[in-house]
Backbone bond lengths (Angstrom), bond angles and torsions (degrees), N, CA, C in turn:
res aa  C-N    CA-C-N  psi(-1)  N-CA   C-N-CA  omega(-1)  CA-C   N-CA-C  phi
1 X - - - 1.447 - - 1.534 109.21 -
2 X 1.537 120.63 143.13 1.234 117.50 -163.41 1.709 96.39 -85.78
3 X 1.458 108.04 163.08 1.437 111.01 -176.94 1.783 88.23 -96.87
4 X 1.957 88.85 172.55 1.560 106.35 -172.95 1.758 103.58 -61.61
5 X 1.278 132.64 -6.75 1.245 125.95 -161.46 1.549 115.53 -90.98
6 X 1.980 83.69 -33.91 1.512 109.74 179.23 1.765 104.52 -74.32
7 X 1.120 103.73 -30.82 1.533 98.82 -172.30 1.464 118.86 -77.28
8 X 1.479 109.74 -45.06 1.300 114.25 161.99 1.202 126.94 -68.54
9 X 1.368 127.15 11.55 1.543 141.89 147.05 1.462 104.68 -64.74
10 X 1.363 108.07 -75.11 1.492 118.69 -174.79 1.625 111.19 -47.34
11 X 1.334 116.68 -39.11 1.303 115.53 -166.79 1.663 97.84 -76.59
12 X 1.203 117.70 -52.88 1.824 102.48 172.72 1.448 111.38 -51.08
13 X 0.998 150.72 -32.51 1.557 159.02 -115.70 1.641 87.11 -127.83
14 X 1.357 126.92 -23.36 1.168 116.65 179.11 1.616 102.08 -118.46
15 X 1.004 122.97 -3.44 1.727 126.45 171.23 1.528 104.94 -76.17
16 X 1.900 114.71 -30.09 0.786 121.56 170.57 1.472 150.23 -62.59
17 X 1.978 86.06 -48.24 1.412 90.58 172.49 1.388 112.05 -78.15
18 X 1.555 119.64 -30.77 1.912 122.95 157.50 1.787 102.38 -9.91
19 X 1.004 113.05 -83.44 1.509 121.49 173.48 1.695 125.64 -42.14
20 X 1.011 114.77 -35.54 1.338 126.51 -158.84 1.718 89.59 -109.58
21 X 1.274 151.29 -40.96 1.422 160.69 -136.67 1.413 117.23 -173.70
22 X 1.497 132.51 32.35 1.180 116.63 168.83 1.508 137.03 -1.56
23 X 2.060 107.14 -66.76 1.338 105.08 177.49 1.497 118.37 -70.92
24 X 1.387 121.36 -12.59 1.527 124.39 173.72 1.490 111.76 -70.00
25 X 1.307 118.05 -41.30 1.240 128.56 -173.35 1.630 105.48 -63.48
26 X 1.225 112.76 -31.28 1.618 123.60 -166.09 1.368 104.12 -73.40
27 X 1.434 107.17 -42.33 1.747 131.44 -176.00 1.401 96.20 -56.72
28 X 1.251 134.98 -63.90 1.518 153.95 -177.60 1.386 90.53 -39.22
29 X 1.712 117.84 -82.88 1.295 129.77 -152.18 2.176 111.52 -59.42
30 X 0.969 105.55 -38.74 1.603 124.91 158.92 1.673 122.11 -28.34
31 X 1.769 75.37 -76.99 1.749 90.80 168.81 1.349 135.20 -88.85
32 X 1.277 107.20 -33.61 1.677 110.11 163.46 1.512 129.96 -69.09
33 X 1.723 106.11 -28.53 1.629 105.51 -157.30 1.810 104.46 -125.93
34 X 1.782 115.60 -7.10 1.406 149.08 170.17 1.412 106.64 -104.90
35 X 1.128 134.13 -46.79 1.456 121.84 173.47 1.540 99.91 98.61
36 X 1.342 124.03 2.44 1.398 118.99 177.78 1.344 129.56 -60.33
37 X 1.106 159.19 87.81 1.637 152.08 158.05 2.095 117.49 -1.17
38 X 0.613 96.83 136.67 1.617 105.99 179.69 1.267 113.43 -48.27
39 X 1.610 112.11 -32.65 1.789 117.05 169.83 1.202 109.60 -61.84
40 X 1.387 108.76 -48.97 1.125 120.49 -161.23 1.689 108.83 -64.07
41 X 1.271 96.63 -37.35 2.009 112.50 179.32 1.317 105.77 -60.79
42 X 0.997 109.87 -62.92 1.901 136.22 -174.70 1.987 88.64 -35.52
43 X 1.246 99.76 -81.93 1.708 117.64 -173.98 1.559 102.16 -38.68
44 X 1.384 105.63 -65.25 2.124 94.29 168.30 0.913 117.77 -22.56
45 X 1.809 113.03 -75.14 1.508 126.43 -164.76 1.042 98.91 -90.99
46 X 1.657 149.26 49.97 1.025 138.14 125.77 1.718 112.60 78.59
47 X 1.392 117.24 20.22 1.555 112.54 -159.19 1.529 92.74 -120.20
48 X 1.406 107.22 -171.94 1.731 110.62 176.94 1.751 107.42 -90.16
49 X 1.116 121.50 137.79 1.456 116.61 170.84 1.805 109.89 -41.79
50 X 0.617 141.50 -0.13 1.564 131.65 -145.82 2.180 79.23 -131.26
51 X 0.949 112.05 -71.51 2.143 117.62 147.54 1.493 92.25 2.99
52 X 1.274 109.21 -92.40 1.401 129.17 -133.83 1.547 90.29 -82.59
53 X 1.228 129.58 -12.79 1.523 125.25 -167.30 2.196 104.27 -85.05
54 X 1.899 87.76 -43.82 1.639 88.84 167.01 1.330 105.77 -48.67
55 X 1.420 114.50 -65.14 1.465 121.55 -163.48 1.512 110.77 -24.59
56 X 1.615 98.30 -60.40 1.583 115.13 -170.12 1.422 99.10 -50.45
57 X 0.863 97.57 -49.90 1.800 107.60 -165.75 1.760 116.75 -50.91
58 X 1.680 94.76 -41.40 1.662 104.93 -178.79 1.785 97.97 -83.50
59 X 0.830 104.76 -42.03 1.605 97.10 -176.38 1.995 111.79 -60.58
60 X 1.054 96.38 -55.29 1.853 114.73 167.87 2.129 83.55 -38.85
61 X 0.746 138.86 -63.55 1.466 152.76 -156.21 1.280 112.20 -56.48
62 X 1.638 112.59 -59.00 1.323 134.92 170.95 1.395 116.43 -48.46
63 X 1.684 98.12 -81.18 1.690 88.14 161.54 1.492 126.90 -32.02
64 X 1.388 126.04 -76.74 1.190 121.05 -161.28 1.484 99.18 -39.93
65 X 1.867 128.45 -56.40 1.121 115.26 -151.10 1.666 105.48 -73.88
66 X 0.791 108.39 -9.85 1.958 109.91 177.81 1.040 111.42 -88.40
67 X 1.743 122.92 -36.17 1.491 104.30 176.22 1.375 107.65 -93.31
68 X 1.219 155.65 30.61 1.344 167.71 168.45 1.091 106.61 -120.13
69 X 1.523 135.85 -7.85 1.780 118.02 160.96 1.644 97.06 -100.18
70 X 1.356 92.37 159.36 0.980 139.25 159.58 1.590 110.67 -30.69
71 X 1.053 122.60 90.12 1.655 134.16 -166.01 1.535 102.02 -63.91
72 X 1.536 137.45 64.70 1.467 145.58 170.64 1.329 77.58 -119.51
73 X 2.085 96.79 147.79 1.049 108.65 171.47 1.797 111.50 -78.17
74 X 1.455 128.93 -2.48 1.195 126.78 -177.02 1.950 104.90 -80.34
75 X 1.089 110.24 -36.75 1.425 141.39 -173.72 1.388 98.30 -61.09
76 X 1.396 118.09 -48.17 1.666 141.65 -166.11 1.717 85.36 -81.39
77 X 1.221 131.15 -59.37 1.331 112.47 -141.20 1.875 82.56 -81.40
78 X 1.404 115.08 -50.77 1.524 92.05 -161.57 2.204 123.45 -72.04
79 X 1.462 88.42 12.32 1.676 91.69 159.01 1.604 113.28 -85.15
80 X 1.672 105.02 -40.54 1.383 71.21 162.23 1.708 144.33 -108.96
81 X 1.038 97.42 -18.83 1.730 99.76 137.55 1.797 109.36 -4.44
82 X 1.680 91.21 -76.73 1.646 96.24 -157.55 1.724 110.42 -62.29
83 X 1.648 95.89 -39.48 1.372 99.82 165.17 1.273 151.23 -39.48
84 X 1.931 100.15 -49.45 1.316 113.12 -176.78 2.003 109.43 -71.31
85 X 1.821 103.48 -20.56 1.333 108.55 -174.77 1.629 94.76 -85.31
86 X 1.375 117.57 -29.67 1.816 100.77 -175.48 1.247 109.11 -70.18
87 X 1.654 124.22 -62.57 1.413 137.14 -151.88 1.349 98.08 -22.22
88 X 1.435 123.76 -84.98 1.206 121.75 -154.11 1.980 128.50 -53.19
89 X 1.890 98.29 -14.99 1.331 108.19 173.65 1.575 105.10 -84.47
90 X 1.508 111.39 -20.21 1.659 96.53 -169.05 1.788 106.12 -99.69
91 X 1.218 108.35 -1.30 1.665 118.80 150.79 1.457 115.82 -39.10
92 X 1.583 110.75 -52.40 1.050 127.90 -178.59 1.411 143.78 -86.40
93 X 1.472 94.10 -21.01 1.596 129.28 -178.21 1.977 96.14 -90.71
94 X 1.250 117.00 -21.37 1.263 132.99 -171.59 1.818 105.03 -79.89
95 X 0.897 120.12 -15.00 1.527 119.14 -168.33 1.824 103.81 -139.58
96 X 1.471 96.20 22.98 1.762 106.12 162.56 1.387 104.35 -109.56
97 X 1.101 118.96 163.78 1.904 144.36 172.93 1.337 91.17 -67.83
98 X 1.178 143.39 163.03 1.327 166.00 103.66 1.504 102.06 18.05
99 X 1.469 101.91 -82.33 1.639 119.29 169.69 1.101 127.95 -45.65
100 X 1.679 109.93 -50.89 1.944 105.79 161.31 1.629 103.63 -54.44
101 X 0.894 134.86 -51.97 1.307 131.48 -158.76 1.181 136.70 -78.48
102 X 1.434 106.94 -7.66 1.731 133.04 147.14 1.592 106.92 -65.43
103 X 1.443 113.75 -25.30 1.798 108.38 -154.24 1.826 88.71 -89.64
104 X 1.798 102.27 -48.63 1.517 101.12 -163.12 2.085 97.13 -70.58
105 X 1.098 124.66 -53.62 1.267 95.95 169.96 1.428 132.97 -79.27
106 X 1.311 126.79 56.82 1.681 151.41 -174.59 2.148 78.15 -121.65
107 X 1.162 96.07 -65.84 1.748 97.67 -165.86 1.260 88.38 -74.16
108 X 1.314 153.52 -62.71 1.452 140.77 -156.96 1.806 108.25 -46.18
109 X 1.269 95.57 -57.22 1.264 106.96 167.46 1.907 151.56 -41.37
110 X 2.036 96.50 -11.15 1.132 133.24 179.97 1.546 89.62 -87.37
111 X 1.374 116.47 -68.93 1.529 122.59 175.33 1.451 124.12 -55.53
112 X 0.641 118.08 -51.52 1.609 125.68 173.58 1.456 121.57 -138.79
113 X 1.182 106.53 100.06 2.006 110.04 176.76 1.468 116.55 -55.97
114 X 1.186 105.87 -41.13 1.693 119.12 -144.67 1.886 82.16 -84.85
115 X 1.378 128.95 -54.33 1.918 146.39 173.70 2.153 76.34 -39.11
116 X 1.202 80.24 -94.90 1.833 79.45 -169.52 1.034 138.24 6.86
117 X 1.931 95.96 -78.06 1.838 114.81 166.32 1.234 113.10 -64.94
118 X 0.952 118.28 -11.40 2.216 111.69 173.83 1.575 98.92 -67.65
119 X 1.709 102.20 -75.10 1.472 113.81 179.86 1.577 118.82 -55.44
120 X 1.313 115.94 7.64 1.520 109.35 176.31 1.551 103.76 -104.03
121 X 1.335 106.53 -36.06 2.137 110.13 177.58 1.368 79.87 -65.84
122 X 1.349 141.04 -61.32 1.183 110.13 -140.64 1.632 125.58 -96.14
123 X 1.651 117.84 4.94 1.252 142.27 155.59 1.856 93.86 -55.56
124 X 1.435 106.16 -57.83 1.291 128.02 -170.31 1.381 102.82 -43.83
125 X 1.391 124.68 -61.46 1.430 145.58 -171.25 1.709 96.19 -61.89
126 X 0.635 98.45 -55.55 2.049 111.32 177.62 1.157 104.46 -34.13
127 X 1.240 126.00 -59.50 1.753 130.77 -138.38 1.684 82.79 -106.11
128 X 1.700 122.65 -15.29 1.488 117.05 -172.62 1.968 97.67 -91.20
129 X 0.991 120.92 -12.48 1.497 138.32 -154.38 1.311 100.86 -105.90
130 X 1.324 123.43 -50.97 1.319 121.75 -155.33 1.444 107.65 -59.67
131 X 1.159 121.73 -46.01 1.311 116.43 170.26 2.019 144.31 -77.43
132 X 1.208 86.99 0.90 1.649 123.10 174.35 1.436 101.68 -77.48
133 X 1.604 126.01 126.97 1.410 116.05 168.24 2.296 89.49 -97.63
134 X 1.486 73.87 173.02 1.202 107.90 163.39 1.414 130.56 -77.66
135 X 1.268 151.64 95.08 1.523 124.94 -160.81 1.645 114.42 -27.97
136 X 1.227 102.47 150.75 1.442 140.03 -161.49 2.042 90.35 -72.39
137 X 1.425 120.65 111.47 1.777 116.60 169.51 1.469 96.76 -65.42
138 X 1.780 110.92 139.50 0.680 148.59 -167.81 1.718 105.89 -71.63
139 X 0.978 106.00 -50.04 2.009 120.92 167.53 1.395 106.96 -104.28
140 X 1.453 100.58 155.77 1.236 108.98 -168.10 1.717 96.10 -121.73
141 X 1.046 108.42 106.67 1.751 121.16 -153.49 2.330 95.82 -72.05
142 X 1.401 84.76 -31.70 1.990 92.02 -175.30 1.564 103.08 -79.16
143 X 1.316 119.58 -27.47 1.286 98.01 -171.63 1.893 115.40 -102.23
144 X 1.227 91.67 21.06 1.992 106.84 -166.14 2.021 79.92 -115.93
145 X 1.078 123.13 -53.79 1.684 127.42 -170.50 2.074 107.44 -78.50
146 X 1.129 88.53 147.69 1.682 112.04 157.50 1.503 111.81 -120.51
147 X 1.243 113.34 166.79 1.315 126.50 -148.43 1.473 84.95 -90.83
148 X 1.338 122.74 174.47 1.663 123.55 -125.84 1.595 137.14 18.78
149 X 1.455 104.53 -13.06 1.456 109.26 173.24 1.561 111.81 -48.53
150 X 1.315 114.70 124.77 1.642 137.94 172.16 1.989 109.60 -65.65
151 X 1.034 100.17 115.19 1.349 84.97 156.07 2.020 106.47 -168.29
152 X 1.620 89.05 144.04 1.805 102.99 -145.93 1.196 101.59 57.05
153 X 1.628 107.92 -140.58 1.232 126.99 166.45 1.226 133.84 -81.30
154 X 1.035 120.36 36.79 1.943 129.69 177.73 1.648 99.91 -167.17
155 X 1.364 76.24 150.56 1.460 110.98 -155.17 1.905 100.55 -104.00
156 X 1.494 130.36 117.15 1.166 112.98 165.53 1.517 119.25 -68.66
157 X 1.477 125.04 142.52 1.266 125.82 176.20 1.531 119.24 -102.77
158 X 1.174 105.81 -15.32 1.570 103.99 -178.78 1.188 107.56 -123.50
């Protein structure tokens, strides 16, 4: 179980991306603090499972890189800075092979070096993350609910 120090990491780190990623933040709050499955997320928000799996993936991303810097607000502003300029390349960088994704940032990298090396730590950070959980939620939101049960704004269905 994570300690109060660890949690109040996470809890800025998600006040954060709130600001910086609304629908990422939602993805987080669903599955981390609802207990929902990614199908289950995907089907909410109306997207393809495979959608909602990047999502997970960039949000899983965010956190790590916010709660692993250096808690200055200068430190804070240029993650997301770097963020708001990556997200939309690592959307894309997200649904390449390993191998494609050495080739497309080889050419990204002709155009912009500095875009490149962001999206390369943080491909980097990805493949270091993916296997890292998140501390373990404290309630288990599926096994307290039945299906139509309300809670926030979403509704369990099954």
């Amino acid at each position: 179980m994570a300690n109060a120090t660890e949690l109040e990491k996470i809890s800025e780190a998600l006040d954060e991306l709130i600001e910086v990623d609304p629908s990422l933040a939602e993805v987080v709050d669903l599955k981390f603090f609802c207990g929902f499955t990614l199908e289950e997320i995907a089907e909410i928000k109306g997207v393809s499972e495979r959608t909602m799996r990047r999502n997970w993936e960039k949000a899983r991303l965010y956190l790590y890189e916010s709660i692993s810097s250096v808690c200055q607000r200068e430190v804070i502003m240029s993650v997301h800075s770097r963020w708001k300029r990556a997200s939309p390349y690592l959307d894309e960088a997200l649904t390449l092979s390993e191998q494609e994704q050495s080739v497309w940032l080889a050419s990204l990298r002709e155009q912009d070096p500095d875009l490149a090396q962001d999206l390369q730590k943080l491909l980097q950070k990805q493949r270091e993350v993916i296997e890292q959980r998140l501390p373990r939620r404290t309630s288990n939101f599926r096994s307290r609910t039945r299906a139509g049960v309300q809670a926030w704004p979403w509704a369990r269905t099954r």
